[in-house]
C-alpha positions as CSV (number, residue, x, y, z in Angstrom):
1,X,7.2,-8.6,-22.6
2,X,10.8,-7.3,-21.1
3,X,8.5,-4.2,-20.1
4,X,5.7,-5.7,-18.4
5,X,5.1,-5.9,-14.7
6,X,6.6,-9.0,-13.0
7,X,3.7,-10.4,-11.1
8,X,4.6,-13.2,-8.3
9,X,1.8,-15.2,-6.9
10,X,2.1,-16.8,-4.2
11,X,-0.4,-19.7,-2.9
12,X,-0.7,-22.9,-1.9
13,X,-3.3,-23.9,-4.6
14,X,-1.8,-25.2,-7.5
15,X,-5.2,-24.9,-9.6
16,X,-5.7,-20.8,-9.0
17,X,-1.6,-20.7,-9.4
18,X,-1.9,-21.9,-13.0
19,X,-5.3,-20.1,-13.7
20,X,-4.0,-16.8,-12.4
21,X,-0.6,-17.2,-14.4
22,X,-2.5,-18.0,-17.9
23,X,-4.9,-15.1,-17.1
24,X,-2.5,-12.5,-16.1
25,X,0.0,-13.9,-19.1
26,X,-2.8,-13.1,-21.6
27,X,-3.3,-9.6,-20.5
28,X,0.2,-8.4,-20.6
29,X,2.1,-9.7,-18.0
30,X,5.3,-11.5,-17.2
31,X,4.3,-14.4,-13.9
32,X,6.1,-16.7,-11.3
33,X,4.4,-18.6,-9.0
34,X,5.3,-19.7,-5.9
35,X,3.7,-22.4,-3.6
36,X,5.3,-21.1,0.0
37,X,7.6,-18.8,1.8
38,X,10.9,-20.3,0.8
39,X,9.6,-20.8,-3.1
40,X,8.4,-16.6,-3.0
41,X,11.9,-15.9,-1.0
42,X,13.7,-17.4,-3.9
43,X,11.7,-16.1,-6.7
44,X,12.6,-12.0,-5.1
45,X,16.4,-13.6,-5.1
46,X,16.2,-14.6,-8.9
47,X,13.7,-11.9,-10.4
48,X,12.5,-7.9,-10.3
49,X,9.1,-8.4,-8.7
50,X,6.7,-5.4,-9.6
51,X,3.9,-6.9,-7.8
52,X,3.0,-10.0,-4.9
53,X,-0.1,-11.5,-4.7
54,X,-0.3,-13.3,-1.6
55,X,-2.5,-15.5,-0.4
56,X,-2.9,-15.5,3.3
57,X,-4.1,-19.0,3.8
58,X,-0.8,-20.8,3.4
59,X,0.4,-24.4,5.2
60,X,3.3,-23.4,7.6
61,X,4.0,-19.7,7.6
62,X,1.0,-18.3,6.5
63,X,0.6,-15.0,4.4
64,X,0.3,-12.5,7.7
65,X,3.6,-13.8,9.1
66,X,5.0,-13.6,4.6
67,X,3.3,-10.0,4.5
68,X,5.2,-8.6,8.0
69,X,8.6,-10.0,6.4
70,X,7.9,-8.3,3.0
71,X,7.3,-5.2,4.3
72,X,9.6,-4.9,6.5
73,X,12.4,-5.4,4.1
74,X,11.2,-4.2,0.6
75,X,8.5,-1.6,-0.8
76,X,7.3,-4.2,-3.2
77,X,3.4,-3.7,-3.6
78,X,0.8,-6.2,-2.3
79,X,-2.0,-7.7,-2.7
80,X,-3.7,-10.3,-0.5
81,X,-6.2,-12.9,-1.3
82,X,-8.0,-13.2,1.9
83,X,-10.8,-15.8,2.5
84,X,-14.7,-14.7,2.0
85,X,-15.8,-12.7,5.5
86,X,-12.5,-13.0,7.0
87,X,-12.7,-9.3,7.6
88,X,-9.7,-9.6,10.3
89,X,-7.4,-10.9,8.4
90,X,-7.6,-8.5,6.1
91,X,-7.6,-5.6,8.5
92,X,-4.3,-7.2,10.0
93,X,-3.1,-7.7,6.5
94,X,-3.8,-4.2,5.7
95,X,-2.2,-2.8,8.9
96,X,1.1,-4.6,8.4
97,X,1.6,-2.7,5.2
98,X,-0.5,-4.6,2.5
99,X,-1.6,-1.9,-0.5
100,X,-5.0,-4.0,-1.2
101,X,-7.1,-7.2,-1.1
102,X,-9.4,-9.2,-2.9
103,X,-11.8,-12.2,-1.2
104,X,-12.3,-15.6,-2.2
105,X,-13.9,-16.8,-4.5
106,X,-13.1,-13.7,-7.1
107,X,-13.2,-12.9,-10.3
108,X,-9.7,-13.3,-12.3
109,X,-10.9,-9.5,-14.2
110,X,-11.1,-7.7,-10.7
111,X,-7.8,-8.7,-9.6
112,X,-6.4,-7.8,-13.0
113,X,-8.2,-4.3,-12.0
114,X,-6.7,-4.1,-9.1
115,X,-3.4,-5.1,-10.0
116,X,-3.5,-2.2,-12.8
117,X,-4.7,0.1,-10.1
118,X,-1.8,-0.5,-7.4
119,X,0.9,-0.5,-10.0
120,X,-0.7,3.1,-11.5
121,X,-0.5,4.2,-8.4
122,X,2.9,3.4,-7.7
123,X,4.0,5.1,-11.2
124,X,2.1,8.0,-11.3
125,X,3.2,8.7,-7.7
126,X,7.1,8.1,-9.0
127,X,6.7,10.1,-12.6
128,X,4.9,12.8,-11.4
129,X,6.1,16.5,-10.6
130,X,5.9,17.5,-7.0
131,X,3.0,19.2,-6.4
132,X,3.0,23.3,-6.8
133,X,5.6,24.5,-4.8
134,X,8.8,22.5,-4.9
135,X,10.3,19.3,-4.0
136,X,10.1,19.5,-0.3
137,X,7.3,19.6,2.0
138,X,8.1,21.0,5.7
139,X,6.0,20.6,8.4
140,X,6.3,20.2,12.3
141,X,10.1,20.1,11.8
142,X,9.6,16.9,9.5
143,X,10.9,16.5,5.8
144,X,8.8,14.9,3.0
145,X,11.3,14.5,-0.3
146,X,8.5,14.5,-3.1
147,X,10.5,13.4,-5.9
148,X,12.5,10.9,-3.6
149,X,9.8,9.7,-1.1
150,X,11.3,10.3,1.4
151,X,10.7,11.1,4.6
152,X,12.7,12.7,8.1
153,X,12.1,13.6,11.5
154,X,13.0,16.7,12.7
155,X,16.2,15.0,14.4
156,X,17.1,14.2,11.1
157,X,16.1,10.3,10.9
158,X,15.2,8.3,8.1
159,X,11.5,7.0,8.2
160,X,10.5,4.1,6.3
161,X,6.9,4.7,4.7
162,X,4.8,2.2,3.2
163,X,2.8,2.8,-0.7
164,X,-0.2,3.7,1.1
165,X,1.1,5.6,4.0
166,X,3.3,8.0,1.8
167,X,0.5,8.4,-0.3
168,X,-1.9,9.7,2.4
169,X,1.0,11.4,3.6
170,X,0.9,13.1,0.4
171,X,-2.8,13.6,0.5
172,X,-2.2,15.5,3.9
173,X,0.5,17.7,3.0
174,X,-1.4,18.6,-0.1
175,X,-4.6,19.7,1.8
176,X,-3.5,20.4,5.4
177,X,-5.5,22.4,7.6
178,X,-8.6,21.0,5.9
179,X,-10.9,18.6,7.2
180,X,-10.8,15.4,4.1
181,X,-13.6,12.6,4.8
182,X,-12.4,9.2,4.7
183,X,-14.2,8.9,0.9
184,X,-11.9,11.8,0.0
185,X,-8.8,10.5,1.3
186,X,-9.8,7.0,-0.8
187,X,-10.4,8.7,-3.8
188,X,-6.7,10.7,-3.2
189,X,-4.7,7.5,-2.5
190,X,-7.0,4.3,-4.1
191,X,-9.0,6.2,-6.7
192,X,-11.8,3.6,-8.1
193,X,-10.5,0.7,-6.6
194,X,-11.6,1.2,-3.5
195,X,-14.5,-0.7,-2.0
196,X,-17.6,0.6,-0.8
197,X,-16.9,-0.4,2.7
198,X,-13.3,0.1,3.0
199,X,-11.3,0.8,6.2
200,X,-8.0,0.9,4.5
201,X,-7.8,4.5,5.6
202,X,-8.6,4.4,9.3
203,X,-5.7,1.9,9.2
204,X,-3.5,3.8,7.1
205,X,-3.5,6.7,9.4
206,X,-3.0,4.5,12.6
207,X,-0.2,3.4,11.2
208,X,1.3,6.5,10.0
209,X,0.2,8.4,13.1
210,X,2.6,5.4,14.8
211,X,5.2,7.2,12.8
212,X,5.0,10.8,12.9
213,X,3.3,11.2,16.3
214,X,4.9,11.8,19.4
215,X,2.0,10.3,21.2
216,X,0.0,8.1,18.4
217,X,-2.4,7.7,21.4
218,X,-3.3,11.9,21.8
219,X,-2.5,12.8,18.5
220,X,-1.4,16.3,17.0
221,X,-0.9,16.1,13.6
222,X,-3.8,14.2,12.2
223,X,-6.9,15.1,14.2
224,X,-9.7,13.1,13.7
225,X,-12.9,15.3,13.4
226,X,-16.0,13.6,14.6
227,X,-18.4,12.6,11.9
228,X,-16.0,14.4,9.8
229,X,-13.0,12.6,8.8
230,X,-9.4,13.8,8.8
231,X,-7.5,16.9,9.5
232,X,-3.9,17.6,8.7
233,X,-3.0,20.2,11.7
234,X,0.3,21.8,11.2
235,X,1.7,24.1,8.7
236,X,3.3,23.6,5.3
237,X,5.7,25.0,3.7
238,X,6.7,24.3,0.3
239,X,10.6,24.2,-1.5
Protein backbone atom coordinates (compact mmCIF):
# COMPACT_ATOMS: atom_id res chain seq x y z
CA UNK A 1 0.00 0.00 0.00
CA UNK A 2 3.09 2.58 0.69
CA UNK A 3 2.82 2.94 -3.23
CA UNK A 4 -0.61 3.63 -3.84
CA UNK A 5 -2.18 6.96 -4.60
CA UNK A 6 -3.34 8.92 -1.49
CA UNK A 7 -6.87 9.83 -2.33
CA UNK A 8 -8.58 12.65 0.09
CA UNK A 9 -12.22 13.01 -0.09
CA UNK A 10 -13.77 15.62 1.00
CA UNK A 11 -17.64 15.92 1.71
CA UNK A 12 -20.00 16.73 3.99
CA UNK A 13 -21.90 13.26 3.72
CA UNK A 14 -20.69 10.90 6.14
CA UNK A 15 -22.55 7.94 4.25
CA UNK A 16 -20.67 8.45 0.52
CA UNK A 17 -17.41 9.33 2.89
CA UNK A 18 -17.40 5.78 4.18
CA UNK A 19 -18.74 4.18 0.93
CA UNK A 20 -16.15 5.88 -1.22
CA UNK A 21 -13.25 5.03 1.33
CA UNK A 22 -14.17 1.10 1.42
CA UNK A 23 -14.58 1.25 -2.40
CA UNK A 24 -11.45 3.05 -3.33
CA UNK A 25 -9.58 0.85 -0.35
CA UNK A 26 -10.57 -2.28 -2.17
CA UNK A 27 -9.20 -1.31 -5.51
CA UNK A 28 -5.83 -0.26 -4.46
CA UNK A 29 -5.83 2.77 -2.75
CA UNK A 30 -4.61 4.48 0.46
CA UNK A 31 -8.02 7.16 1.70
CA UNK A 32 -8.71 10.05 4.25
CA UNK A 33 -11.67 11.68 4.51
CA UNK A 34 -12.50 14.88 5.40
CA UNK A 35 -15.94 16.40 6.35
CA UNK A 36 -14.89 20.40 5.62
CA UNK A 37 -12.30 22.88 4.86
CA UNK A 38 -10.41 22.95 8.07
CA UNK A 39 -10.57 18.79 8.28
CA UNK A 40 -9.09 18.70 4.21
CA UNK A 41 -6.57 21.70 5.31
CA UNK A 42 -5.29 19.41 8.01
CA UNK A 43 -5.28 16.19 6.26
CA UNK A 44 -2.59 18.20 3.15
CA UNK A 45 -0.64 19.22 6.56
CA UNK A 46 -0.32 15.57 7.86
CA UNK A 47 -0.32 13.49 4.45
CA UNK A 48 1.08 13.40 0.60
CA UNK A 49 -2.26 13.85 -1.19
CA UNK A 50 -2.07 12.31 -4.80
CA UNK A 51 -5.59 13.11 -5.47
CA UNK A 52 -8.83 15.46 -3.94
CA UNK A 53 -12.14 14.71 -4.52
CA UNK A 54 -14.23 17.48 -3.57
CA UNK A 55 -17.57 17.87 -3.22
CA UNK A 56 -18.78 21.23 -3.98
CA UNK A 57 -21.90 21.23 -1.87
CA UNK A 58 -20.31 21.79 1.43
CA UNK A 59 -22.03 23.68 4.76
CA UNK A 60 -19.84 26.96 5.29
CA UNK A 61 -17.14 27.30 2.71
CA UNK A 62 -18.35 25.40 -0.02
CA UNK A 63 -16.17 23.35 -2.60
CA UNK A 64 -15.80 26.51 -5.28
CA UNK A 65 -14.41 28.78 -2.60
CA UNK A 66 -12.02 25.02 -1.30
CA UNK A 67 -11.21 24.47 -5.19
CA UNK A 68 -9.91 28.46 -5.74
CA UNK A 69 -7.62 27.95 -2.47
CA UNK A 70 -6.26 24.62 -3.71
CA UNK A 71 -5.29 25.70 -6.71
CA UNK A 72 -3.91 28.53 -6.04
CA UNK A 73 -1.46 27.14 -3.75
CA UNK A 74 -0.68 23.44 -4.85
CA UNK A 75 -0.88 21.38 -8.23
CA UNK A 76 -2.66 18.62 -6.47
CA UNK A 77 -5.26 17.07 -8.97
CA UNK A 78 -9.01 17.49 -8.65
CA UNK A 79 -11.96 16.17 -8.95
CA UNK A 80 -15.34 17.62 -8.11
CA UNK A 81 -18.54 15.96 -7.31
CA UNK A 82 -21.01 18.39 -8.52
CA UNK A 83 -24.86 17.98 -8.12
CA UNK A 84 -27.03 16.45 -11.15
CA UNK A 85 -27.66 19.46 -13.91
CA UNK A 86 -25.69 21.91 -11.98
CA UNK A 87 -23.84 22.59 -15.22
CA UNK A 88 -22.55 26.01 -13.67
CA UNK A 89 -20.94 24.87 -11.07
CA UNK A 90 -19.11 22.69 -12.78
CA UNK A 91 -18.09 25.19 -15.43
CA UNK A 92 -16.85 27.54 -12.56
CA UNK A 93 -15.27 24.49 -10.94
CA UNK A 94 -13.63 23.74 -14.02
CA UNK A 95 -12.41 27.34 -14.72
CA UNK A 96 -10.82 27.79 -11.36
CA UNK A 97 -8.44 24.91 -12.13
CA UNK A 98 -10.41 21.66 -11.41
CA UNK A 99 -8.81 18.56 -13.77
CA UNK A 100 -12.50 16.83 -13.83
CA UNK A 101 -15.97 16.15 -12.45
CA UNK A 102 -18.46 13.59 -11.88
CA UNK A 103 -22.51 14.32 -11.06
CA UNK A 104 -24.55 13.10 -8.37
CA UNK A 105 -25.89 10.40 -7.96
CA UNK A 106 -22.72 8.28 -9.62
CA UNK A 107 -21.49 5.25 -9.95
CA UNK A 108 -18.47 4.43 -7.32
CA UNK A 109 -16.68 2.34 -10.80
CA UNK A 110 -16.78 5.76 -12.89
CA UNK A 111 -15.14 7.73 -10.36
CA UNK A 112 -12.58 4.94 -9.86
CA UNK A 113 -12.19 5.55 -13.83
CA UNK A 114 -11.71 8.74 -13.62
CA UNK A 115 -9.46 8.83 -10.76
CA UNK A 116 -7.13 6.26 -12.71
CA UNK A 117 -7.49 8.52 -15.69
CA UNK A 118 -6.29 12.01 -13.94
CA UNK A 119 -3.50 10.35 -12.06
CA UNK A 120 -2.28 8.62 -15.70
CA UNK A 121 -2.27 11.65 -16.90
CA UNK A 122 -0.36 13.37 -14.43
CA UNK A 123 2.40 10.36 -14.70
CA UNK A 124 2.67 9.86 -18.12
CA UNK A 125 2.94 13.61 -18.55
CA UNK A 126 5.91 13.58 -15.73
CA UNK A 127 7.76 10.09 -17.04
CA UNK A 128 7.70 10.77 -20.37
CA UNK A 129 10.53 12.13 -22.83
CA UNK A 130 9.96 15.50 -24.26
CA UNK A 131 8.59 15.21 -27.37
CA UNK A 132 11.05 14.95 -30.70
CA UNK A 133 13.22 17.76 -30.50
CA UNK A 134 14.50 18.60 -27.08
CA UNK A 135 13.61 19.76 -23.72
CA UNK A 136 12.45 23.20 -24.53
CA UNK A 137 9.74 24.55 -26.54
CA UNK A 138 10.24 28.33 -27.76
CA UNK A 139 7.63 30.32 -29.01
CA UNK A 140 6.53 34.09 -29.14
CA UNK A 141 9.52 34.73 -26.84
CA UNK A 142 7.95 32.30 -24.16
CA UNK A 143 9.71 29.09 -22.61
CA UNK A 144 7.99 25.78 -22.03
CA UNK A 145 10.50 23.43 -19.82
CA UNK A 146 9.09 19.88 -20.99
CA UNK A 147 10.73 17.77 -18.51
CA UNK A 148 10.23 20.50 -15.73
CA UNK A 149 6.76 22.01 -16.69
CA UNK A 150 7.61 24.85 -16.65
CA UNK A 151 6.73 27.73 -18.13
CA UNK A 152 8.26 31.71 -18.85
CA UNK A 153 7.37 34.82 -20.44
CA UNK A 154 9.59 36.37 -22.57
CA UNK A 155 10.57 38.89 -19.64
CA UNK A 156 11.62 36.02 -17.95
CA UNK A 157 8.69 35.35 -15.40
CA UNK A 158 7.62 32.30 -13.77
CA UNK A 159 3.99 31.29 -14.87
CA UNK A 160 2.09 28.97 -12.77
CA UNK A 161 0.08 26.39 -15.01
CA UNK A 162 -2.55 24.19 -13.99
CA UNK A 163 -2.75 19.94 -15.01
CA UNK A 164 -4.94 20.77 -17.72
CA UNK A 165 -3.64 24.03 -19.01
CA UNK A 166 0.01 22.64 -19.33
CA UNK A 167 -1.28 19.84 -20.93
CA UNK A 168 -3.14 21.72 -23.80
CA UNK A 169 -0.21 23.81 -23.64
CA UNK A 170 1.53 20.78 -24.67
CA UNK A 171 -1.08 19.81 -27.16
CA UNK A 172 -0.35 23.32 -28.88
CA UNK A 173 3.21 23.33 -29.00
CA UNK A 174 3.11 19.85 -30.32
CA UNK A 175 0.77 20.68 -33.32
CA UNK A 176 1.09 24.51 -33.77
CA UNK A 177 0.09 26.06 -36.86
CA UNK A 178 -2.65 23.44 -37.30
CA UNK A 179 -6.19 23.81 -36.77
CA UNK A 180 -7.05 20.78 -33.62
CA UNK A 181 -11.08 20.44 -33.05
CA UNK A 182 -12.11 20.64 -29.66
CA UNK A 183 -12.61 16.41 -29.86
CA UNK A 184 -8.90 16.40 -30.72
CA UNK A 185 -7.65 18.58 -28.16
CA UNK A 186 -9.87 16.08 -25.52
CA UNK A 187 -8.51 13.11 -26.87
CA UNK A 188 -4.69 14.98 -26.46
CA UNK A 189 -5.21 16.05 -22.84
CA UNK A 190 -8.41 13.78 -21.27
CA UNK A 191 -8.12 10.73 -23.58
CA UNK A 192 -11.38 8.47 -22.82
CA UNK A 193 -12.51 10.13 -19.97
CA UNK A 194 -13.92 12.77 -21.52
CA UNK A 195 -17.64 13.23 -21.75
CA UNK A 196 -19.61 13.42 -24.75
CA UNK A 197 -20.53 16.94 -24.08
CA UNK A 198 -17.64 18.38 -22.49
CA UNK A 199 -16.55 22.10 -22.43
CA UNK A 200 -13.48 21.49 -20.37
CA UNK A 201 -11.53 22.76 -23.36
CA UNK A 202 -13.24 26.02 -24.27
CA UNK A 203 -12.47 26.68 -20.60
CA UNK A 204 -9.04 25.50 -20.59
CA UNK A 205 -8.06 27.76 -23.25
CA UNK A 206 -9.80 30.86 -21.71
CA UNK A 207 -7.90 30.39 -18.94
CA UNK A 208 -4.62 29.83 -20.49
CA UNK A 209 -5.23 32.46 -23.10
CA UNK A 210 -5.61 34.72 -19.61
CA UNK A 211 -1.99 33.63 -19.26
CA UNK A 212 -0.06 33.89 -22.27
CA UNK A 213 -2.05 36.54 -24.08
CA UNK A 214 -1.31 40.01 -24.09
CA UNK A 215 -4.87 40.79 -24.82
CA UNK A 216 -7.00 37.44 -23.74
CA UNK A 217 -9.87 39.57 -25.22
CA UNK A 218 -8.23 39.75 -29.22
CA UNK A 219 -6.15 36.91 -29.05
CA UNK A 220 -2.87 36.00 -30.97
CA UNK A 221 -1.64 32.90 -30.06
CA UNK A 222 -4.65 30.64 -29.97
CA UNK A 223 -7.09 31.63 -32.71
CA UNK A 224 -10.18 30.23 -32.62
CA UNK A 225 -11.26 28.96 -36.11
CA UNK A 226 -14.90 29.09 -36.71
CA UNK A 227 -16.65 25.73 -36.90
CA UNK A 228 -13.19 24.57 -36.60
CA UNK A 229 -11.68 24.51 -33.39
CA UNK A 230 -8.23 25.67 -32.26
CA UNK A 231 -5.14 27.00 -33.82
CA UNK A 232 -1.78 27.43 -32.29
CA UNK A 233 -0.36 30.58 -34.33
CA UNK A 234 3.23 31.28 -33.67
CA UNK A 235 6.28 29.39 -34.41
CA UNK A 236 8.18 26.58 -32.58
CA UNK A 237 11.28 25.89 -32.05
CA UNK A 238 12.57 22.90 -30.44
CA UNK A 239 15.99 22.47 -27.88
Amino acid sequence: MDNSPHILIVDDDREIRDLLGRFLQKHGCRVTTARDGREMRAALEDWSIALIVLDLMLPGEDGLTLCRELRANSEIPIIMLTAMGEETDRIVGLELGADDYVAKPFNPRELLARIKAVLRRGSERAEAPPADGGQFARFAGWTLDLARRHLRSPDDVAVTLTTGEYELLVAFVDHPQRVLSRDQLLDFTRGRSAAPFDRSVDIQVSRLRRKIEADSAAPELIKTVRSGGYMFTPAVERS
